[in-house]
N, C-alpha and C positions, 0 to 999 in steps of 0.2 A: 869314757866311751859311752856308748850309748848301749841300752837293753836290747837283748836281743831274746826272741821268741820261736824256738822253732819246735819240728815233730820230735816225740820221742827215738824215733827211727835215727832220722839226722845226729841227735846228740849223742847215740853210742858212736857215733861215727868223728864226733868232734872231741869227742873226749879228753883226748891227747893234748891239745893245745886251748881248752873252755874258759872262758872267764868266771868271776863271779856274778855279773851282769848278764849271763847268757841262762833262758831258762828253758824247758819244755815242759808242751803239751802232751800227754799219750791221746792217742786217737784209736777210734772204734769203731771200725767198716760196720755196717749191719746194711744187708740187702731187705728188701720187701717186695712184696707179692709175686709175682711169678718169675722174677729173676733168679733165685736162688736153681729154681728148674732150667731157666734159661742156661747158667753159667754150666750147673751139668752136667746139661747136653753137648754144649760146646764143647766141655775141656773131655769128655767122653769123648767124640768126634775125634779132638785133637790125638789124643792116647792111641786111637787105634789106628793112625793114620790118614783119616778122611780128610 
């Protein structure tokens, strides 16, 4: 078969049936500049209802 490449997320999730041709990546969000403030506000909003 063919290689396959996926997220670290996916493969806990593939576990159960993985080949040895299956591999991952781990991946790492990181925000910048005023998004981190953006995201926040937002999920602040969200929490309280708004």
């Amino acid at each position: 078969g063919q290689t396959l490449v996926m997220t670290e997320k996916d493969a806990v999730k593939c576990r159960a049936f993985a080949e040895e041709n299956w591999w991952y990546l781990p991946v790492d969000a990181q925000l910048s500049g005023d998004e981190p403030a953006k995201l926040l506000t937002q999920l602040t909003s969200l929490a309280s209802g708004n």
